[in-house]
N, CA, C and O atoms as a GROMACS GRO file, in nm:
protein
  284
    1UNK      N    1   0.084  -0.118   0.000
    1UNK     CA    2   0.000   0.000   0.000
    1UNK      C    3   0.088   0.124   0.000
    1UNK      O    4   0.211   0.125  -0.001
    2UNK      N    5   0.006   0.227   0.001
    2UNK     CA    6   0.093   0.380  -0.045
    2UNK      C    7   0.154   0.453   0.102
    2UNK      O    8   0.127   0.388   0.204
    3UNK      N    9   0.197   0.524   0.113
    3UNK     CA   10   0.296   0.592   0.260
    3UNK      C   11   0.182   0.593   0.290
    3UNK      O   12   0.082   0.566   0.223
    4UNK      N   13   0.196   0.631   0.415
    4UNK     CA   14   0.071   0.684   0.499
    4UNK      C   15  -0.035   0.537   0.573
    4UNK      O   16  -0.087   0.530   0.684
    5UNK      N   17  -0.035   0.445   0.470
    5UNK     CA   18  -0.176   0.365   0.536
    5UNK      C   19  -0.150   0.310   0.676
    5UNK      O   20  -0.038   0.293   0.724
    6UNK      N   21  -0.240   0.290   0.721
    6UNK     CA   22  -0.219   0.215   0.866
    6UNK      C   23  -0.290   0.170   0.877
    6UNK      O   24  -0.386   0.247   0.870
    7UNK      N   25  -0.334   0.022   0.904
    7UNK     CA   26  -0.464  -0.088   0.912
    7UNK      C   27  -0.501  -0.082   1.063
    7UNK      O   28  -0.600  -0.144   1.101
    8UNK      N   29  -0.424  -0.008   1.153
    8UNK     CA   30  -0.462   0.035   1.280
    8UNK      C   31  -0.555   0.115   1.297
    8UNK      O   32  -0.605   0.131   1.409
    9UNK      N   33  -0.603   0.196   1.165
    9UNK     CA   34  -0.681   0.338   1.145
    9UNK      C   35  -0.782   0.285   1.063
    9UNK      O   36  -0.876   0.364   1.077
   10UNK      N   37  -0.819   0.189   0.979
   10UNK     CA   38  -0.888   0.103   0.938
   10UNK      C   39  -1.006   0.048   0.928
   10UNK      O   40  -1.001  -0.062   0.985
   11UNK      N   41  -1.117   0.070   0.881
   11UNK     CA   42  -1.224  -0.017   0.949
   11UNK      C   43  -1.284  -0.104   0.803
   11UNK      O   44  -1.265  -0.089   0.682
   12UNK      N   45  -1.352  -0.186   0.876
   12UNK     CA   46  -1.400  -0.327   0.812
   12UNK      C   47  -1.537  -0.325   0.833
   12UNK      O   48  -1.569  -0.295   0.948
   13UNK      N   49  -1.663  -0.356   0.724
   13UNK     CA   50  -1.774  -0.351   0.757
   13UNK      C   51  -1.809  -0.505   0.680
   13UNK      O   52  -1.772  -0.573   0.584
   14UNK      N   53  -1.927  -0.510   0.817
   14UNK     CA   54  -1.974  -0.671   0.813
   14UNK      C   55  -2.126  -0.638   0.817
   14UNK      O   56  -2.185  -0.570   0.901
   15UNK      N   57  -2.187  -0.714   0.683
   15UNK     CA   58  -2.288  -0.653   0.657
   15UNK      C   59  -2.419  -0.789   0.681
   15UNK      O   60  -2.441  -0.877   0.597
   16UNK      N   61  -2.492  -0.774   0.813
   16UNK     CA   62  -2.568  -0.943   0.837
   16UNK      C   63  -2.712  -0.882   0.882
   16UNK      O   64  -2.729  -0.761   0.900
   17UNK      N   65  -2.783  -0.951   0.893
   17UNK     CA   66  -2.931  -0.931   0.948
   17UNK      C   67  -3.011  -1.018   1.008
   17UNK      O   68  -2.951  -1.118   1.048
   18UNK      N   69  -3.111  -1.016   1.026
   18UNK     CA   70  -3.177  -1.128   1.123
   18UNK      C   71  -3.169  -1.293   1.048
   18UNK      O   72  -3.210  -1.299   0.932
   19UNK      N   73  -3.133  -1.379   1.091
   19UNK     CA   74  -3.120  -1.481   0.998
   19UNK      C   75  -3.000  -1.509   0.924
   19UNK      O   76  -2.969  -1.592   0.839
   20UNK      N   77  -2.936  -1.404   0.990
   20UNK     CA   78  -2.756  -1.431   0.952
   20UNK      C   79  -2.694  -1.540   1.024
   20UNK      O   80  -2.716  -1.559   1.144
   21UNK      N   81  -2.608  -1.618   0.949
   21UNK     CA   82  -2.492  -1.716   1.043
   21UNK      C   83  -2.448  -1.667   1.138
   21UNK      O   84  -2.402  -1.555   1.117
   22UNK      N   85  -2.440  -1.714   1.269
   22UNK     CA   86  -2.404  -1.641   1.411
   22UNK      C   87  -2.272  -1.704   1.368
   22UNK      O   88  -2.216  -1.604   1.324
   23UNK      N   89  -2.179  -1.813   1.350
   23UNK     CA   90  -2.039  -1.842   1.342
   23UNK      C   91  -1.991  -1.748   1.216
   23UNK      O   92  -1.870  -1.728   1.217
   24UNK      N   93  -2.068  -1.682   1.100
   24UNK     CA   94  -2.024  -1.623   0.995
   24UNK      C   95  -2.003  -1.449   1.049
   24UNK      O   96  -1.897  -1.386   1.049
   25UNK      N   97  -2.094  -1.414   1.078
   25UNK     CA   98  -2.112  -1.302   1.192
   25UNK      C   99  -2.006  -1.224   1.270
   25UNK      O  100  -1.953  -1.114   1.267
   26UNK      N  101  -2.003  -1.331   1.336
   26UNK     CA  102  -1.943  -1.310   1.501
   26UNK      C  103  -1.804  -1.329   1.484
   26UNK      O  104  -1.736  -1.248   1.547
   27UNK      N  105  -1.710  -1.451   1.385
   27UNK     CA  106  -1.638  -1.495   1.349
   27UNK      C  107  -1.539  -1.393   1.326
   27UNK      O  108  -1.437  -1.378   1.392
   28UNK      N  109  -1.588  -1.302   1.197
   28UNK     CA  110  -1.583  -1.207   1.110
   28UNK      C  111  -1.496  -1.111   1.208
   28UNK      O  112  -1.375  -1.095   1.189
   29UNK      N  113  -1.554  -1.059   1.299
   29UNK     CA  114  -1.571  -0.957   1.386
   29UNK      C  115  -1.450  -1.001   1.484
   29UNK      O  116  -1.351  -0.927   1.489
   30UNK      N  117  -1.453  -1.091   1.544
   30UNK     CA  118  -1.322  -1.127   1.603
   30UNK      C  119  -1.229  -1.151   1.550
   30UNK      O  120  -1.125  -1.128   1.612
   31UNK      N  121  -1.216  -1.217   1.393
   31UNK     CA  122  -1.042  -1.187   1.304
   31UNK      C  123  -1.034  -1.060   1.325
   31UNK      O  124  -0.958  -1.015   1.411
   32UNK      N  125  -1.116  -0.976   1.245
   32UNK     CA  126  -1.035  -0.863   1.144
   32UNK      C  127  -1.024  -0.772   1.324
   32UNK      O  128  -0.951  -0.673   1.316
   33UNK      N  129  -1.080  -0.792   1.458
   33UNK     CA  130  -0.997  -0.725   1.560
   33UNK      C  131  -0.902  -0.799   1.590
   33UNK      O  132  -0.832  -0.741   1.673
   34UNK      N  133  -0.864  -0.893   1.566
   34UNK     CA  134  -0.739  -0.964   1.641
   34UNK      C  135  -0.610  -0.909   1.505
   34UNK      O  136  -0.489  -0.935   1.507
   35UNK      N  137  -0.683  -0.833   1.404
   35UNK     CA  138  -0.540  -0.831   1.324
   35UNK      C  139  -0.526  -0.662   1.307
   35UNK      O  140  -0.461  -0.618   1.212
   36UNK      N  141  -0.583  -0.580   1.392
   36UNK     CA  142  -0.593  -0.462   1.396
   36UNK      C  143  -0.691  -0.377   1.308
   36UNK      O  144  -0.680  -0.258   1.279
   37UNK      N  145  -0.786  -0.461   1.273
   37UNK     CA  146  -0.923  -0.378   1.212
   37UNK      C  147  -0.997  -0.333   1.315
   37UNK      O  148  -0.992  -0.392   1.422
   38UNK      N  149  -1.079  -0.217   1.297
   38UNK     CA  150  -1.210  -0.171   1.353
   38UNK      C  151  -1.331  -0.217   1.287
   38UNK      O  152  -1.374  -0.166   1.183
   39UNK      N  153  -1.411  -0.357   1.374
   39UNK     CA  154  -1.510  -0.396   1.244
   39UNK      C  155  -1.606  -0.374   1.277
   39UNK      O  156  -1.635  -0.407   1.392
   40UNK      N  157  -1.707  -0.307   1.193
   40UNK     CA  158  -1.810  -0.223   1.186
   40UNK      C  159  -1.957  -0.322   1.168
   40UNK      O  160  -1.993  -0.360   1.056
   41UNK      N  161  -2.020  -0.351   1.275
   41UNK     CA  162  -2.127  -0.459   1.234
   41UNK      C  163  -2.286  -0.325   1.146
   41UNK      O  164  -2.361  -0.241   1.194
   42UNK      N  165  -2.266  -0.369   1.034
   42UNK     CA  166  -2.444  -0.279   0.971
   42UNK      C  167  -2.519  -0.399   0.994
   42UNK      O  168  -2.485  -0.509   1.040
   43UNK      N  169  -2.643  -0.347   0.947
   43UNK     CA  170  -2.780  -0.424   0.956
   43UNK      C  171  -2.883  -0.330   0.916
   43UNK      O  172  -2.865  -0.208   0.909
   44UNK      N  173  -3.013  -0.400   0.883
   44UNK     CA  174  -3.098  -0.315   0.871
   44UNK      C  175  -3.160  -0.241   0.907
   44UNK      O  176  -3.225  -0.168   0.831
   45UNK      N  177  -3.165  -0.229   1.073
   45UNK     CA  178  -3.182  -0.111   1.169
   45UNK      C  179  -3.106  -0.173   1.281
   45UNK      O  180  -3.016  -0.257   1.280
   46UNK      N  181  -3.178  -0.096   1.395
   46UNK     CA  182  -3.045  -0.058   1.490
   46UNK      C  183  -3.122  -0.154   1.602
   46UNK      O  184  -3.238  -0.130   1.633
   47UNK      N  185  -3.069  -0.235   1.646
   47UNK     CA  186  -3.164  -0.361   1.770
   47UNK      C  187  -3.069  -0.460   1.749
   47UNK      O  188  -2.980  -0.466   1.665
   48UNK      N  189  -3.109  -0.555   1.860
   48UNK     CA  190  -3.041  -0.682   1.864
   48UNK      C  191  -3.095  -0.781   1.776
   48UNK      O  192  -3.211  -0.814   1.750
   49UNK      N  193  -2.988  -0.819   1.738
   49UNK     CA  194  -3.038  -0.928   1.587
   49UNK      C  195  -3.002  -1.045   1.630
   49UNK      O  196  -2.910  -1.082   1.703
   50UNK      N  197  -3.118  -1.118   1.557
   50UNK     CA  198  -3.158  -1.274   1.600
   50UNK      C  199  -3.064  -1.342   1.456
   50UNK      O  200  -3.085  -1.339   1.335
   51UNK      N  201  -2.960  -1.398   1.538
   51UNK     CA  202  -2.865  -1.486   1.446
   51UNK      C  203  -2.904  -1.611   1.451
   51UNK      O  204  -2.956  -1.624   1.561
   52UNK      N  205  -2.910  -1.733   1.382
   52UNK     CA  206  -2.914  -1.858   1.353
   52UNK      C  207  -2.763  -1.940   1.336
   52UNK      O  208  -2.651  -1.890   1.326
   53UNK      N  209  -2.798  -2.058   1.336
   53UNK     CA  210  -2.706  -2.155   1.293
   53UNK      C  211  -2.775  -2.289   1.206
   53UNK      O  212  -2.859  -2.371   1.242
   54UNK      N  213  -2.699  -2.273   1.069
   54UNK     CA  214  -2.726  -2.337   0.980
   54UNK      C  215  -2.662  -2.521   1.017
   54UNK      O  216  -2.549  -2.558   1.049
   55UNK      N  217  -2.771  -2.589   1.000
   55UNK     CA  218  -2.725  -2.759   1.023
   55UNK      C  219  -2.816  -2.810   0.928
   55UNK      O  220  -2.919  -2.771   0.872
   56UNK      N  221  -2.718  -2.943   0.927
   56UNK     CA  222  -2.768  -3.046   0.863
   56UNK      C  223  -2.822  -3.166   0.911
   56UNK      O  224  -2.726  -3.242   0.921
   57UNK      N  225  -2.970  -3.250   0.962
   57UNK     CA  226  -3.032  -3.328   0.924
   57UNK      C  227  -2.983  -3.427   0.872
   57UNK      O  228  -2.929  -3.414   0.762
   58UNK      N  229  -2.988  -3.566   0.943
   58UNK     CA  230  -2.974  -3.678   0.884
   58UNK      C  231  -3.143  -3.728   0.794
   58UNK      O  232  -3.252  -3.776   0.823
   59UNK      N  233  -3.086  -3.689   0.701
   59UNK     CA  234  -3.203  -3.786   0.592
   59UNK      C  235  -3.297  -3.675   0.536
   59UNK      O  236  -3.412  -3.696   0.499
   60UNK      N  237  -3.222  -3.534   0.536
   60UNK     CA  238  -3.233  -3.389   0.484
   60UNK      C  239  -3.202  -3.380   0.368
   60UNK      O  240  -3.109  -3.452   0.332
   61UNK      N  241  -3.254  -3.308   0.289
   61UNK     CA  242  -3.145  -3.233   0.127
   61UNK      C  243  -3.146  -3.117   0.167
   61UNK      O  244  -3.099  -3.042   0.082
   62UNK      N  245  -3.181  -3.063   0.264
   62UNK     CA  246  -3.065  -2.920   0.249
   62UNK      C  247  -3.102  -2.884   0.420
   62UNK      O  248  -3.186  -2.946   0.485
   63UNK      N  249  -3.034  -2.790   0.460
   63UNK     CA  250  -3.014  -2.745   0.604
   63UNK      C  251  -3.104  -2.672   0.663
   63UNK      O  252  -3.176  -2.598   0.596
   64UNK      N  253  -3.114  -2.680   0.792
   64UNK     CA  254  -3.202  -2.641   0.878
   64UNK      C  255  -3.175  -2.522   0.948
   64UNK      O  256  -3.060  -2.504   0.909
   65UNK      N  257  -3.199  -2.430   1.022
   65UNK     CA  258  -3.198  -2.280   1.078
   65UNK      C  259  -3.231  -2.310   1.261
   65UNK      O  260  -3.344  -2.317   1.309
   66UNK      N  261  -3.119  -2.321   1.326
   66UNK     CA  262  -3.171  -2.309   1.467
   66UNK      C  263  -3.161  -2.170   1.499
   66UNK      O  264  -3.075  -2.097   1.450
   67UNK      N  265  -3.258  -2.131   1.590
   67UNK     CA  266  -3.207  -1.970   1.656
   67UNK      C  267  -3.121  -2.041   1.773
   67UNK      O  268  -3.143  -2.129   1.856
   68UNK      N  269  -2.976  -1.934   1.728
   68UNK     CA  270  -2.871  -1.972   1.830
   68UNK      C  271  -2.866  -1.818   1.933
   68UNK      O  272  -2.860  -1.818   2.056
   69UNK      N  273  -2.870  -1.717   1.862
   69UNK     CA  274  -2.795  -1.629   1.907
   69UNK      C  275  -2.889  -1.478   1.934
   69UNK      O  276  -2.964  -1.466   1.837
   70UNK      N  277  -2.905  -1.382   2.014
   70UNK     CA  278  -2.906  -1.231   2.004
   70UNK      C  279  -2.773  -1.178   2.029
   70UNK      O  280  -2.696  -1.213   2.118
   71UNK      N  281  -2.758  -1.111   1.960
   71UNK     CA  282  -2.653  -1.046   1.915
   71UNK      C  283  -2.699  -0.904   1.868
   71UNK      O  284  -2.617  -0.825   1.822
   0.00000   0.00000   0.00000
């Protein structure tokens, strides 16, 4: 990058909503601070959002939605 940048000064936006992956989410948000980002959670308004966790079902074709999380 050019003089000046600093990823200390930085921010990162993580863009999820109700029905978002709580491990995709939350995940997100703890790298990019453990490597000196500021990460910026948006959403579609401003409240605690109901995250899920996506699984799979034995004898399923496609995955299921538990509510895991407010966040």
């Amino acid at each position: 990058m050019g003089s000046g940048y600093s990823r200390e000064m930085s921010k990162v936006l993580i863009i999820t909503g109700d029905g978002g992956e709580s491990y995709e989410a939350l995940y997100a948000v703890h790298r990019f601070e453990e490597e000196g980002w500021k990460a910026v959670v948006a959403a579609p308004s401003r409240r605690r959002l109901n995250l899920v966790m996506h699984d799979f079902e034995p004898g399923w074709d496609t995955y299921i939605e538990w509510p895991r999380l407010r966040a």
